[in-house]
Each structure stands twice: as structure tokens, then as C-alpha cells.
N, C-alpha and C positions, 0 to 999 in steps of 0.2 A: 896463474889460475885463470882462466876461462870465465866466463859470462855465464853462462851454465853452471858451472862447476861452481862460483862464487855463491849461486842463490841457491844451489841445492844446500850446501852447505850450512847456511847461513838457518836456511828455514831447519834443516835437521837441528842445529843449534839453537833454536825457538829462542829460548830463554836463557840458555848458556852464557853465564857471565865471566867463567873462567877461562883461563887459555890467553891466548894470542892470537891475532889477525894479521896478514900480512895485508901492507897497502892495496893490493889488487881485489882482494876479496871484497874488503871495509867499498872501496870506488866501486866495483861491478856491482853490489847490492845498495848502494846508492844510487845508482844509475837504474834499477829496478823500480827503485822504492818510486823515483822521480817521473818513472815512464810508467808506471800503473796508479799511480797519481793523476795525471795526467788523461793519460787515454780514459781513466775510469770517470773523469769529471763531464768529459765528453758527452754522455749520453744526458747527464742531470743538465751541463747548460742548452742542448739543442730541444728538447723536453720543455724548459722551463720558459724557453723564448717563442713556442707554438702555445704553450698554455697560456705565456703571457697574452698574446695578442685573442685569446678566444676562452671564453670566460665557462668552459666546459670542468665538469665533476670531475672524470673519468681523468682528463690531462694532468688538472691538480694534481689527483690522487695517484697517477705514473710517477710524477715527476718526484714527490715526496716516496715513491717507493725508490726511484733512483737514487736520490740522497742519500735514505735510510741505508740502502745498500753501500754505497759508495763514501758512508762515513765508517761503515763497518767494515770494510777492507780497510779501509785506512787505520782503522784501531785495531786490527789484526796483525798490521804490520810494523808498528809502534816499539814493541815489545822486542822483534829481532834485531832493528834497526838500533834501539839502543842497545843491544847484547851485541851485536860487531862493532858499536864505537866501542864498547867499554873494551872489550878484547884490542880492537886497534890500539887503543892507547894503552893497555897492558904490555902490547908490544915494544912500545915507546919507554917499560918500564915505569908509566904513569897511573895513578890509582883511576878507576873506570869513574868515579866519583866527581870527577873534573867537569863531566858531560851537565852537571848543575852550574858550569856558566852557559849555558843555552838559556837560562831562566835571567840572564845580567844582559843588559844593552850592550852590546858591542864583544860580549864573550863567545859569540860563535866564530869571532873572527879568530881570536886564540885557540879555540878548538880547531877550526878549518888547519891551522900552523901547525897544531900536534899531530893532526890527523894525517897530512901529508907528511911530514916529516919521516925518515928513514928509522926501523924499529931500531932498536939493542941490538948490537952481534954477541950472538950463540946464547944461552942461560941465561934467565933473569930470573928475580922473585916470582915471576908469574906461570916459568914453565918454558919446555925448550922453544929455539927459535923454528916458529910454523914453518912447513916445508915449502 
């Protein structure tokens, strides 16, 4: 699956908790999620580092509009990014419910291991093997 095809996907799947992911989709919308993270933060620190040094209304009030925005894609994006783990590790034949060691010190490293790991071959409880 393709970079493209991973996030079209993914975002069609909004909130799609059932199914299967294959590991390429689950990585190309991580690699999304990381690069629109990223580049999105961009505009609120070079904003935040001119307002810092000049004590103007207008800069503030940019910069706070940059965040504003820039935490709302981010909680836009929250939602699918969990809906491809849980499917990725459906694939694994694991309950998507496992994604609550994200909330334990050191359980993302156990996820990181589920989530690269190689799915189930052919039929599982969750539905056939993604194409």
C-alpha cells in the first residue's frame, strides 16, 4: 500500500474500529500523522518567537490563533490514528483495547512490538486477511 493510498484510507475509515490493517497502512499514516504534526507546529513556534521578542497585540493574538488551529488538527487526527492501531493489532489477532497501554510507562514499547509484528495468516476473529 502506497503513502497515498495508506491515508486516503485511513481518513475514509475516520472512526472504523473493525477490520484489519496491514503493517504498511498502520506506518504510512503514522508517518502522516508525524509529518503534519510537525510541519503544522512550524508556523505556531516561528509566530511565537517574533511575538516573543515584540510585545505587540496583533502577534499574540496570531500566534494563539496558530495553536488554536494546530491543536485542532491534531484532535482531528487522534481519532483515526487510534482506529488504524486498533485494526493493526486486530490484524495481529489482538483486542484494539491493548492501545490503553499507551496510558502505562513503558507500554508503548509493547505496542511499538505488536504493531510491527507480522499480522495472522488468512481469517481471524476480526475478519479476512487485508489485501
Amino acid at each position: 500500500m502506497s503513502f497515498s493510498d495508506a491515508v486516503r484510507t485511513c481518513l475514509q475509515k475516520y472512526v472504523s474500529f473493525d477490520g484489519r490493517a496491514t503493517r504498511s497502512e498502520f506506518w504510512w499514516f503514522y508517518l502522516f500523522y508525524v509529518l503534519v504534526s510537525a510541519v503544522g507546529y512550524i508556523p505556531v513556534v516561528v509566530v511565537g518567537l517574533i511575538a516573543g521578542s515584540e510585545e505587540t497585540g496583533v502577534l499574540n493574538a496570531l500566534w494563539a490563533l496558530f495553536m488554536i488551529a494546530w491543536a485542532l488538527l491534531l484532535l482531528a487526527l487522534v481519532l483515526p490514528i487510534l482506529a488504524v492501531g486498533c485494526r493493526r493489532l486486530h490484524d495481529r489477532g489482538q483486542s484494539g483495547w491493548l492501545q490503553l497501554l499507551l496510558l502505562v510507562p513503558c507500554g508503548s514499547i509493547v505496542l511499538l512490538v505488536f504493531w510491527v509484528m507480522e499480522g495472522t495468516p488468512g481469517d481471524n476473529a476480526y475478519g479476512p486477511r487485508p489485501a
